[in-house]
MARPALO-410963 format. One record per residue: x, y, z of N, C-alpha, C, O in turn. Coordinates in pm, whole numbers, plus 50000, padded with zeros to 5 digits. Atoms other than C-alpha are relative to their C-alpha. Layout:
! MARPALO-410963
XYZXYZXYZXYZ...
! end
This chain:
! MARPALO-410963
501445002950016571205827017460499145012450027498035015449982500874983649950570205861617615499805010349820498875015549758500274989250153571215880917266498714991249881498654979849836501105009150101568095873517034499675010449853499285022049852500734992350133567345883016641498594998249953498214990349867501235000149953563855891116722499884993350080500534996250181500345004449847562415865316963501034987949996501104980450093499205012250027565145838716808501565001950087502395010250052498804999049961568095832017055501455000149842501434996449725499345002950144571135834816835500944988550014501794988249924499275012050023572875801516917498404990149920498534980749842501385012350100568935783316771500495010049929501155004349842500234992150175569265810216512501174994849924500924990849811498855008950108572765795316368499864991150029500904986149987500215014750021571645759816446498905000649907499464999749797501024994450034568155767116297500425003049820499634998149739499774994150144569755782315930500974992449990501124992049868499345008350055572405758015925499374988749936499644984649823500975010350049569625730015921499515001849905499764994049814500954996350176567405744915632501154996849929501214986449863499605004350119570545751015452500734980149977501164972649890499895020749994571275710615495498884993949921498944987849815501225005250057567815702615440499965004549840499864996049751500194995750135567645723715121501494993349861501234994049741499045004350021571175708214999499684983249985500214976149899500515011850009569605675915051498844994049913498504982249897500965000850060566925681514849498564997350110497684989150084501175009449917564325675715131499245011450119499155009450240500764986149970562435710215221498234993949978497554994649876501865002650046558495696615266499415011050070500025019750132500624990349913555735715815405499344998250090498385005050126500395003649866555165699815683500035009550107501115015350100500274990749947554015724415972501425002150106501585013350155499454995549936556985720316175501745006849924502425015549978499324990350086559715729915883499815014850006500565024050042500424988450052557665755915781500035007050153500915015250124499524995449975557915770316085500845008850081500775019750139498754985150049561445776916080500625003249928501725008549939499254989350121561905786815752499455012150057500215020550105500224989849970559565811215837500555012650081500875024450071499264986649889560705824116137501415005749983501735017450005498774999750059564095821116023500115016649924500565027449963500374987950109563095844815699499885007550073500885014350098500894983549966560485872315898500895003050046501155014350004499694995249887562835874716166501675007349948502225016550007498804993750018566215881515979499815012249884500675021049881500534990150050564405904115720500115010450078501065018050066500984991449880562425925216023501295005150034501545017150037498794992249915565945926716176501205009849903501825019449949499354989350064567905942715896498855012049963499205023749952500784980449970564655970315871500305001750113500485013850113500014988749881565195979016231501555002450019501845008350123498644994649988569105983316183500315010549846501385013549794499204994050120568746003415867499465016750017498325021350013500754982449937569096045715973498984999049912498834992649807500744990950067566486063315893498914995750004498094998550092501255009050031563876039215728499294990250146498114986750149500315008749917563746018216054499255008150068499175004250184500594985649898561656052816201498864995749916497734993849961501654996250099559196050815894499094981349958498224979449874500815010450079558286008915889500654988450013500284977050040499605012450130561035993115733500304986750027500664978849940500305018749927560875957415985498984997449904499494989249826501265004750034557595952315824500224999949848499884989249798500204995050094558165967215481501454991649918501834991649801498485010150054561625942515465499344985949980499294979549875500285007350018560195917615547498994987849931498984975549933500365005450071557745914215327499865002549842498974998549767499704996950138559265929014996501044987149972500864977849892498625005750050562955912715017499354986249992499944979749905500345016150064561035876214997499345004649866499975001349766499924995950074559075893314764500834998349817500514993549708498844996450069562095901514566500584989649906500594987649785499465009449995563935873014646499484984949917500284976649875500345013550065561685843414486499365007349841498995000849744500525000650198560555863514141501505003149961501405001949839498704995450027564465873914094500834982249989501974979949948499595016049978564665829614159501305001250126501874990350137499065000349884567305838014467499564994250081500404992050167501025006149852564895822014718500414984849885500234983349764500395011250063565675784014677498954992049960498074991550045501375003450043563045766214495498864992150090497664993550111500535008749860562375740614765499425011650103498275008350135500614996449930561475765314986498965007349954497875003849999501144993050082559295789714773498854988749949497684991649976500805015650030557435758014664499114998050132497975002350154500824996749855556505751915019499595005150090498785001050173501034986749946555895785015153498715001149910497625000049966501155000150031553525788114888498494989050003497304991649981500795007049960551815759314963499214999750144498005000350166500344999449855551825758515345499115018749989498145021350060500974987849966550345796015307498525000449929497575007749959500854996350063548105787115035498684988050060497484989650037500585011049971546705754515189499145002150163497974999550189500774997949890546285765215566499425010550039498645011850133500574987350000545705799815498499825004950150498895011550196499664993049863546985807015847499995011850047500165014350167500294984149965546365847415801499395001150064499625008050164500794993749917543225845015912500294992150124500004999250220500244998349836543805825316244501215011150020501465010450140499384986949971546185855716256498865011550033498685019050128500794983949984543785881616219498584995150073497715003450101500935007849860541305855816456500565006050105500155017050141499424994849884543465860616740500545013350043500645017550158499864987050011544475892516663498795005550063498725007150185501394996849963540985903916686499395000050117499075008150204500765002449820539525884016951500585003550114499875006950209499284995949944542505891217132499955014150097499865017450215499774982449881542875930717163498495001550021498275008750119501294994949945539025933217183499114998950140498345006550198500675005249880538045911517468501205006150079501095004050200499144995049857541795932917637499175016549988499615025250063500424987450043539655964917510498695006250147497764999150187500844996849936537805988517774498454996849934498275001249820501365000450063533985979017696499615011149995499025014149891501194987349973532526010417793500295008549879499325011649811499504996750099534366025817539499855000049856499925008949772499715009150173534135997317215499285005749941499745013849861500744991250098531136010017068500205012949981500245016349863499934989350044531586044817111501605004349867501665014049792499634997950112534746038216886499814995349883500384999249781500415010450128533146012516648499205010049891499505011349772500664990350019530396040216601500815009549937500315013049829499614986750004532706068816561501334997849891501755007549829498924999150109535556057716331499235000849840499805004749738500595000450154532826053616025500135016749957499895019649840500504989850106532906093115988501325005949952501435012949851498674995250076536516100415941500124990149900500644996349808499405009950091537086070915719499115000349906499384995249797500894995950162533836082315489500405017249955500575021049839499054992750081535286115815493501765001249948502295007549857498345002050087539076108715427499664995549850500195000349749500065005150126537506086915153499595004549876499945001149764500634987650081535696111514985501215014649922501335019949811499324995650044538316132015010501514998049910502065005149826499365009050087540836107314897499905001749838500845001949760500685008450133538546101914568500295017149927500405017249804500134992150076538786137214476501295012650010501205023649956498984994250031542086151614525501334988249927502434991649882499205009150079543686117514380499265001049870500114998649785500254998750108541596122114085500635014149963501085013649848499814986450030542576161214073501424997149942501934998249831497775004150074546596150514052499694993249864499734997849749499915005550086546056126113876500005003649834500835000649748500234994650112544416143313586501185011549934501695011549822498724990150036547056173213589500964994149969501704999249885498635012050049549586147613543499964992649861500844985849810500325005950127548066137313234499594983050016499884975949920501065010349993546206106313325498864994149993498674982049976501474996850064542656113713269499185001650122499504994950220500735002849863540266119013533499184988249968498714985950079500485014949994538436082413421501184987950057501094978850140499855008549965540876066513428501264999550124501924989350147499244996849846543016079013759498464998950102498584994950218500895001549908539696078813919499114983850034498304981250123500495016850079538736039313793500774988650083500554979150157499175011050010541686026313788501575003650068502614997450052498744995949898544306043914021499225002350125499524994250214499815000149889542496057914302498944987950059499374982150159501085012349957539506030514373500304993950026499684989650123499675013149978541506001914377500875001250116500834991850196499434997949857543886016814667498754995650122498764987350212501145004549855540436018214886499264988349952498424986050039500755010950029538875989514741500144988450121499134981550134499955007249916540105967915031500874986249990500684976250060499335006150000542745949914906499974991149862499674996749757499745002950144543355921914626498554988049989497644988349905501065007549992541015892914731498865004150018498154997849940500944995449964538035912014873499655015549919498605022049922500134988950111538675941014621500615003749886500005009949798499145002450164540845940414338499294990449854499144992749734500925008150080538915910814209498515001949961497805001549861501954997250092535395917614211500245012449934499815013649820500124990350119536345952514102500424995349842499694998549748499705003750130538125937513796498754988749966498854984049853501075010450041535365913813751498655008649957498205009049842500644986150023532945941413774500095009349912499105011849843499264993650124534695962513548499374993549848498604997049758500015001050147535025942013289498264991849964498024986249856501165005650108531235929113245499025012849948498135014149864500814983150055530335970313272500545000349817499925001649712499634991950125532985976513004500394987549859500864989549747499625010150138533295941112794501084999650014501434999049896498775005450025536695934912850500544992450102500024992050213499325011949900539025908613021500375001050096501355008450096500194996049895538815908013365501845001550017502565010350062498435002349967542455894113352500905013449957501895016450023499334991549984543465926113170499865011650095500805019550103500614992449913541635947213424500734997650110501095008150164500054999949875542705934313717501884998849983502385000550095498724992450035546805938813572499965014950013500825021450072500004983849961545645975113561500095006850127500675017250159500794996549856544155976013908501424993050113501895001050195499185008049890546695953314129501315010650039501605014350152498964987249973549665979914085500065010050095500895012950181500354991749869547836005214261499334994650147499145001350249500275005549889546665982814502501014996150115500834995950237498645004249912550545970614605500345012750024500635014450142499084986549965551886008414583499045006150117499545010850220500474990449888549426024014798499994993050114499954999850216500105004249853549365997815075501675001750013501915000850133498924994949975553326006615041500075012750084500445013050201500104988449989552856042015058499375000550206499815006650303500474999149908550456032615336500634998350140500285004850238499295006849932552886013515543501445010850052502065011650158498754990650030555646038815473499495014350119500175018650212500374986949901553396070815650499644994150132499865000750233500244999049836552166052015956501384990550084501354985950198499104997349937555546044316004500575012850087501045016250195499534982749999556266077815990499185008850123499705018450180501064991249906553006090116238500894992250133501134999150232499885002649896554466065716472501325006750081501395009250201498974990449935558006084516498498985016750028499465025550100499884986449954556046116116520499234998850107499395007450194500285000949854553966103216794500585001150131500135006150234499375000349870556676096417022500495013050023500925016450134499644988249965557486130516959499265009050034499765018250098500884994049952554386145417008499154994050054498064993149997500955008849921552826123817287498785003049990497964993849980501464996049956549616147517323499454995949811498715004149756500775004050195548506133716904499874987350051499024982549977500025020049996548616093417030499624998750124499915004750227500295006149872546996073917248501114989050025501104982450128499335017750011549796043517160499144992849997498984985250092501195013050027546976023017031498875001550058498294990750060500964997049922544206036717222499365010349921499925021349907500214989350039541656053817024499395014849986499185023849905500724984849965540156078917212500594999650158500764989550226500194997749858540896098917560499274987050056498424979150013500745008349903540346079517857499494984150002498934978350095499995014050018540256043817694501134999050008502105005849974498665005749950542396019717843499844984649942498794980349892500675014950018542925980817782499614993150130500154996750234499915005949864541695958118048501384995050034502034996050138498355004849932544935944218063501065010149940500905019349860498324993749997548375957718046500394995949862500454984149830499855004650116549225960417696501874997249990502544991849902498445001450000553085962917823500314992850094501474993650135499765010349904552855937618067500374987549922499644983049834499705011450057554915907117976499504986250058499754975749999500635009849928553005884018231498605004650089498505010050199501194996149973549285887518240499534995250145499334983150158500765009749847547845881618649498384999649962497835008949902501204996849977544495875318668498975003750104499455009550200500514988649883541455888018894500864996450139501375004350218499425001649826542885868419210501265000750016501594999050133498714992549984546435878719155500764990749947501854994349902499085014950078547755841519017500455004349839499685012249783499505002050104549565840518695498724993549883497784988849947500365006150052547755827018396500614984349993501764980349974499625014050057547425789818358500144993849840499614999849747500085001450148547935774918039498924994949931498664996149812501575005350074544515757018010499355010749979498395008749905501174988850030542845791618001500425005349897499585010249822499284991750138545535805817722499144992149939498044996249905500585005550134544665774517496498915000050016498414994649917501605001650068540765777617555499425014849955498395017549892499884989750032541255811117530499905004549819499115011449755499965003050104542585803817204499204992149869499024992849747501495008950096540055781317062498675007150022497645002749972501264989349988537485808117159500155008149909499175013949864499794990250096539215828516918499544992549845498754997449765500715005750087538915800016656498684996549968498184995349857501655003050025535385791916725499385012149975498155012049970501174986150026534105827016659500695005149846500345015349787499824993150150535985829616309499414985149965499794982949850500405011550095534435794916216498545008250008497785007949911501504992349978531295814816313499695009549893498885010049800499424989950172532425841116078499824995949901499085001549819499715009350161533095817815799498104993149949497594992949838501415004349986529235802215892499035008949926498395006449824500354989850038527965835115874499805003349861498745004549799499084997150195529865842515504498954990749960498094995549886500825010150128527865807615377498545003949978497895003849873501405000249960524605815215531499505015049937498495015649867500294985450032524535855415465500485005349876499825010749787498714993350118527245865615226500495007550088500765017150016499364992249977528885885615497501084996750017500974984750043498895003250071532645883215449500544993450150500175001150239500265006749879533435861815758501805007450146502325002350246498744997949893536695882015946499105015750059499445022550157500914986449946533545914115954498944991750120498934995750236499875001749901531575889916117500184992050132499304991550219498905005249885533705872216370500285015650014499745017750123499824991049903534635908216443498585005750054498715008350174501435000449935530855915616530499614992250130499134996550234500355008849918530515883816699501075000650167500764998750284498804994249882533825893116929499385010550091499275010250214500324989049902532405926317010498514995250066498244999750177501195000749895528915913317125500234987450124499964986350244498865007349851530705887817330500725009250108500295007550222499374988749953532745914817476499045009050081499415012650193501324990549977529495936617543499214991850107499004996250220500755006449920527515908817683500334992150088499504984650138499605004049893529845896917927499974983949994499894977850100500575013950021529305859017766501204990650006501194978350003498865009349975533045851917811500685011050125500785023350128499664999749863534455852618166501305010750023502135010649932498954992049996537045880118301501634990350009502844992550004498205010049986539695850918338499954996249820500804999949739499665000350176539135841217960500325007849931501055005549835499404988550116539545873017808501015004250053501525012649978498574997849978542845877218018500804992149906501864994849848498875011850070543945846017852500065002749821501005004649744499594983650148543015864317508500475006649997500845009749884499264988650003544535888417582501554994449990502245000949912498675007150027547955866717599499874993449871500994992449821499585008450109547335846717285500185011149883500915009449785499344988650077547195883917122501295006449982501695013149886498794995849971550445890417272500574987949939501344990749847499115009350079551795859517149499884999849837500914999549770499784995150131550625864416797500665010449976501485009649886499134985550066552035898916761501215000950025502045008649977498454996249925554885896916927500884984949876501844986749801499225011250093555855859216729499924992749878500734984549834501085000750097553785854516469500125009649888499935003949780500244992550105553935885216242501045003649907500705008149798499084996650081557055891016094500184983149898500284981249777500165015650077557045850716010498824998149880498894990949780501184996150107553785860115820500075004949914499345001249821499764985950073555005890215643500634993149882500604995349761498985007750094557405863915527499134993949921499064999849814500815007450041555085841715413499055008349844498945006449723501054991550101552645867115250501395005949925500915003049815498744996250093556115880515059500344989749928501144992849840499415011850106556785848414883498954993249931499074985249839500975010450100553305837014790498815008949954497905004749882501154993250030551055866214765500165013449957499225020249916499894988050036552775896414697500874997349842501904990649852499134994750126554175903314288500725005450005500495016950043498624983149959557285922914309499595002849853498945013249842499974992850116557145925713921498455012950004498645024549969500734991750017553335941613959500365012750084500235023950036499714990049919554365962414232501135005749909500745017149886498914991450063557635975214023499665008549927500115019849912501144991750124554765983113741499755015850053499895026449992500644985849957553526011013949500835011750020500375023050037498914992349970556736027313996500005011749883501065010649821499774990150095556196059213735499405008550081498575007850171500304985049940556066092913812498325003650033497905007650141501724995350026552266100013757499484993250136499064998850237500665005849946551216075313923500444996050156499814990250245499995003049839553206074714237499965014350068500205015350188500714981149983552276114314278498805001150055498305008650138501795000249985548806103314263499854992550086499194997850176500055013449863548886071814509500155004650091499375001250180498934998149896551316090014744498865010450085498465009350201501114991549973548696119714748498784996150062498225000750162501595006449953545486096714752500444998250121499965006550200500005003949856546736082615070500235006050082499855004350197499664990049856548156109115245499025007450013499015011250129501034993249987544916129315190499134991950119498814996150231501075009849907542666096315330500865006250142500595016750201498854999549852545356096815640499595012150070498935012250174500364987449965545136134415666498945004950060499065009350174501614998049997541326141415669499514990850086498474994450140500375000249920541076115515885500804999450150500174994850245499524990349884543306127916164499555009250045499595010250168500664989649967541436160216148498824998950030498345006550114501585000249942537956149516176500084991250090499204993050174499245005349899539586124516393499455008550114498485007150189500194992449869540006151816624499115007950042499155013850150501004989249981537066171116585498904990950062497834996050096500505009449922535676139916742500254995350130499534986950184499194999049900537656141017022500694980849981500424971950062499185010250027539956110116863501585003050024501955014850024498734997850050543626105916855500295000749913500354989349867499934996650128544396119816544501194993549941501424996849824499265007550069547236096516476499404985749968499394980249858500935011550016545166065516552499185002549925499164993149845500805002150081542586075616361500335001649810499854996549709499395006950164544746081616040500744986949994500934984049876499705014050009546146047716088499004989149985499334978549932500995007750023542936031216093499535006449868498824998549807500814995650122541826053715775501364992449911501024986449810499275003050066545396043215653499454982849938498984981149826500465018450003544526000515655498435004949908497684995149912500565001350075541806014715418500324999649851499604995749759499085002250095544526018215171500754989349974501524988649879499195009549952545885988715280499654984249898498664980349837500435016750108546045952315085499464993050062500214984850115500875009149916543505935015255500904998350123501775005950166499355002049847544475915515592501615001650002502495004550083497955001149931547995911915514500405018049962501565022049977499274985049996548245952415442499485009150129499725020950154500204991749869546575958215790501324997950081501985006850134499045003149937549155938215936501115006349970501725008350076499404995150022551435953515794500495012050013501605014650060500214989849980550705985415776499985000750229500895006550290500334999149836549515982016221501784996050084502304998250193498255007349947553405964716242500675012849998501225017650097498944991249958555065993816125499255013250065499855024050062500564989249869552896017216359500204996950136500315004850230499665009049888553445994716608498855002450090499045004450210501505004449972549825992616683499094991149960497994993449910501135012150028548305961016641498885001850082497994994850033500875002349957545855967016877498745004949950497665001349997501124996750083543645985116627499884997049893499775003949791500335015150104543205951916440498825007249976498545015649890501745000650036539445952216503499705014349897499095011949793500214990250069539375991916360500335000149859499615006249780499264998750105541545986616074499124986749888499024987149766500625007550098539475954315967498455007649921498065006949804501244992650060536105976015943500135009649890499385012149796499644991250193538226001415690500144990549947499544992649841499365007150143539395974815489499104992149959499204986649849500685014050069536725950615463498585008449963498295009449843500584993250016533625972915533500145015049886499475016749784499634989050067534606003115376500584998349869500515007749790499605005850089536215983615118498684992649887498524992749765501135001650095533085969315014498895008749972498115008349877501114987750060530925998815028500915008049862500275013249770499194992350132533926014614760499814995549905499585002249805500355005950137533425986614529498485004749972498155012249880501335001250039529915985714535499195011749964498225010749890500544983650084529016026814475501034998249844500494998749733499135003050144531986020414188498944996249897498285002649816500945010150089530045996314022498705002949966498024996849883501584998150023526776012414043500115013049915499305015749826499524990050087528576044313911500334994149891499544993749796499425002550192530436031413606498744992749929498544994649809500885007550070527566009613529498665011549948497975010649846500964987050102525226043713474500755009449882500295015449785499474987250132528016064513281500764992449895501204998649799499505006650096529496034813095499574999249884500164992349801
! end
């Protein structure tokens, strides 16, 4: 019971996969929440575990980057039995469980986040991530063009849609956008656009793997999730049992209200979205940090946040990865992107963003790995390519940073786009 594949003992893990395959043999796979999950966990967790046993790649990602291709793979190739692909895509499409992922996520590391600190990095990550992006836009158009791609349409329709912010919050309105500038079908537009949207949050996933092996090798570049000198979390981000102020253990009534504090401030979010139009995970992260600021939730509650963050990341994300691999990711579009030109130009766009902002990063006095990891999740496929991308860095705790590239920054990309093509169209 001690040996575990991920957090799964391995005597439940061969009781556990004997059952599915019974159930699935039986015909009788529903998507009822407690199936689902352990297919799930089942899936993330034996994926996740062949990336961290495979040399090499297991340095640059590949838990994260397994686990949510090989489902992927596995259900457009029809190898994934139908019964279950059927009800992963349902159970993901119905409870849309990401976001209380990227709820608790959020509320989580922010309320374990030094205050004194939050703003000065909330403030300070907008200028590397407007210059990476800048610079992004104009050495991915430069390849691009030498490669024989055009500078319109490597600059349109290869590098934009990487920072656009993903597929839901940017892929679509840009293709929607697009096509009422240029008269044509959004549907063929947004086939053009989705390719570079899966390869670069690859690409993306692939380098801050990669920063995180060179962190451990060059301690003085990383905070380990911390993104400036001298910020700490309030709690122990490597502590496996949170105490609180008077030295007692957490109780469990404070985790779960803990937890429903996290839900009530993304329904707030979502409120927000009807009432404003602002996209409701920007603000629920707003509403987190002025909570946080104004001291309006208690030092014993945000301990107990601080555990329901640890329990999402730690049990929660590879089961997700799974999830988002069988119902939201294309392997065939993603295969699309696989040509020379264009993975020259992706590979480039992103490592430039990354680059540029590491360096102005540091000219800020940032950690210049953290801060290309947060410019990275601007390359990233919306929420599930932060997660992804923050998994194989093995920094979730710069959720909150990574949502302001992707969602913010994501919509300021569409929206100069659109105001551009619509004058030179």
């Amino acid at each position: 019971m001690d040996t575990r594949i991920g957090i799964i003992p391995v005597p439940i893990y061969v009781m556990l996969f004997a059952l599915i395959v019974g159930f699935v043999y039986t015909g009788d796979i529903k998507g009822e929440i407690s199936m689902m999950i352990a297919v799930l966990v089942i899936g993330g967790f034996t994926c996740a575990e062949l990336g961290k046993r495979m040399p090499v790649l297991r340095n640059i990602g590949a838990a994260a980057i397994f686990a949510t291709f090989i489902p992927s793979a596995l259900a457009y190739y029809k190898l994934l039995p139908l019964q279950i692909e059927k009800s992963v895509v349902e159970f993901t499409k119905y409870t849309n469980f990401l976001y209380l992922f990227i709820a608790c996520i959020i509320v989580g590391s922010i309320l374990g986040m030094d205050r004194h600190v939050l703003v000065k990095g909330f403030l300070k990550i907008f200028v590397p991530l407007a210059a990476g992006s800048v610079a992004a836009a104009l050495v991915g158009t430069a390849v691009g063009t030498l490669l024989g791609l055009g500078a319109h349409h490597t600059f349109f329709f290869v590098v934009i849609p990487i920072m656009a912010g993903g597929i839901g919050e940017g892929a679509i309105p840009l293709s929607v956008g697009y096509s009422e500038i240029l008269n044509q079908p959004p549907g063929d537009l947004f086939a053009q656009i989705l390719p570079p949207v899966m390869l670069g949050s690859l690409t993306a996933i692939l380098l801050a793997g990669f920063l995180n092996t060179v962190g451990k090798r060059y301690p003085q570049l990383t905070g380990e999730g911390r993104l400036q000198p001298d910020e700490h979390d309030a709690m122990d981000p490597a502590s496996e049992e949170v105490e609180d102020e008077t030295g007692g253990f957490m109780d469990v009534s404070t985790i779960a209200a803990a937890g429903l504090a996290a839900i009530t401030l993304y329904l707030m979010g979502v409120m927000c979205h009807r009432l404003f139009g602002l996209p409701a995970p920007v603000a629920m992260l707003f509403l987190a940090v002025l909570a946080k600021l104004t001291s309006a939730v208690s030092p014993h509650l945000q301990q107990g946040g601080f555990v329901v963050y640890k329990f999402f990341s730690t049990a929660v994300t590879y089961p997700l990865l799974f999830a988002i691999g069988v119902s939201l990711t294309p392997w065939d579009k993603l295969i699309a992107a696989f040509n020379i030109p264009n993975m020259i130009t992706i590979f480039l766009t992103v490592a430039t963003l990354m680059a540029t902002g590491a360096f102005v990063g540091r000219l800020l006095n940032m950690y210049p790995i953290e801060a290309a990891i947060v410019n990275a999740c601007h390359s990233g496929q919306g929420g599930t390519g932060d997660v992804a991308i923050l998994t194989a860095a093995n920094r979730m705790q710069l959720m909150p940073f990574a949502q302001i590239a992707t969602r913010i920054g994501g919509a300021i990309t569409v929206t100069l786009v659109l105001v551009l093509l619509g004058r030179i169209a």
